[in-house]
C-alpha positions, 0 to 999 in steps of 0.5 A: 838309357841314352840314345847312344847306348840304346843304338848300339844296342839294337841289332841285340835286342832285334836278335832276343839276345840281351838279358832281361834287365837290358832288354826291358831298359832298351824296349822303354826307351824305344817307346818314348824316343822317336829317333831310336824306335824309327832306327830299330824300325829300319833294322827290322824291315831290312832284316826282314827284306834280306830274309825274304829276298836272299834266297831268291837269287842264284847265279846266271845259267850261264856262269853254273854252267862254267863252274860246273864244268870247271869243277868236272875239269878239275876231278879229272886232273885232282887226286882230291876232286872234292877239294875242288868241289868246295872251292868251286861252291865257294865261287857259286855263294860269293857270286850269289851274295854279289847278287843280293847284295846288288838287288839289295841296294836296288831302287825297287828295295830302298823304296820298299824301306822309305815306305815302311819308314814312312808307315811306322811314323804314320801308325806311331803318330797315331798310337802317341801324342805327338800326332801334331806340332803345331795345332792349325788349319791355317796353311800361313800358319803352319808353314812358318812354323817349320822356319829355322827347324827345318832346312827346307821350308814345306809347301803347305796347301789348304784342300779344306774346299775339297774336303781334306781340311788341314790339321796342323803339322809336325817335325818327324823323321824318316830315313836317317833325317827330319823331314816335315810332316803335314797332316790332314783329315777325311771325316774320320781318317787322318792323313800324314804327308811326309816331305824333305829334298830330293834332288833326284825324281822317282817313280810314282808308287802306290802300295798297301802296307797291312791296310794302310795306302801309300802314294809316293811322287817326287816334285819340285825337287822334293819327295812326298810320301802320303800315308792313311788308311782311307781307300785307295781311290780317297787317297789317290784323289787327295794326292791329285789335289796335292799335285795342282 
């Protein structure tokens, strides 16, 4: 199955709604074609941040209030109210999906999204092989890797002193884009740091996503999304490292 194929396919497969030979052909292909499966991540975590979002917001007091009273109105003066009711519903839901849908496209929302994005790449590097492209804990080393793979070239920082040794790095993608992937390891614990360009600062975020911790900061005119499961102080600390 082609990528093609297999991504016109994916909001079917999200619903259950192929047969079975389709089915399985598109859940072999998620597995090995890194590209698809982050694709198929992105619908999953926006399906679900509608679900659990949507329902939350109604219109303001305020305009319920007018609506109502231009339904009360319209009983009066209609030898058919409930037609009026209908159209006035009809008025609440459109002014509840604006709603949503303004939420939905929210700063806080398309964070949420970059952090599960960044969260499946970390978890799936860790379950496959391709944990790292270039195998290295020389920072001259790997930072010229990425020449003429990406189209940006990547801080690379040596922290071994500080005990978080460099590993190596990889090309990985998030958000619809590559982006470099730098990795690095605490004892035991490996640390994936994600960066690409982003003209525009954000807000430093830290969240903790099914145990694992997540430090997002913008600088530089780009953006760095670190991701472990360390403890939050460890995580925190490699970051304040980063960052001098």
């Amino acid at each position: 199955m082609t990528c093609e194929s297999a991504k016109s396919l994916t909001g079917a497969y999200a619903d259950d709604e192929l047969d079975a030979g389709v089915d399985a052909q598109v859940r072999e292909h998620l597995a090995t074609c890194g590209s698809c499966a982050e694709a198929h991540a992105q619908l999953l975590a926006l399906r679900a941040g509608i679900r659990e979002r949507a329902p939350y917001y109604r219109a303001p007091a305020y305009l319920q209030d007018r609506v109502r009273a231009a339904v009360r109105q319209a009983g009066r003066q209609a030898a058919e109210p409930w037609r009026w009711i209908a159209i006035a519903a009809a008025i609440l839901l459109a002014v509840s999906a604006a709603w949503n849908a303004v939420e939905l496209r929210s700063p806080n929302f398309l964070r949420d999204q970059f952090a599960q994005s960044v969260l499946s790449s970390h978890v799936r590097s860790l379950l496959g092989t391709h944990l790292l492209d270039v195998p290295s804990s020389d920072q001259h080393t790997v930072k010229p890797w990425f020449n003429g793979k990406l189209d940006f070239s990547p801080d690379v920082r040596d922290l071994a002193p500080q005990g978080f040794p460099l590993i190596g790095g990889r090309i990985d993608y998030v958000g619809d884009r590559t982006v470099a992937a730098l990795v690095y390891q605490r004892r035991q614990h490996v640390i994936n740091l994600f960066t690409w360009p982003s003209p525009a600062p954000d807000r430093p975020t830290e969240l903790t996503r099914n145990g694992y911790h997540i430090v997002h900061w913008s600088s530089g005119g780009m953006a760095w999304w670190a991701v472990s499961d360390l403890n939050a102080g460890e995580l925190r600390r490699f970051v304040n490292l980063y960052k001098q």
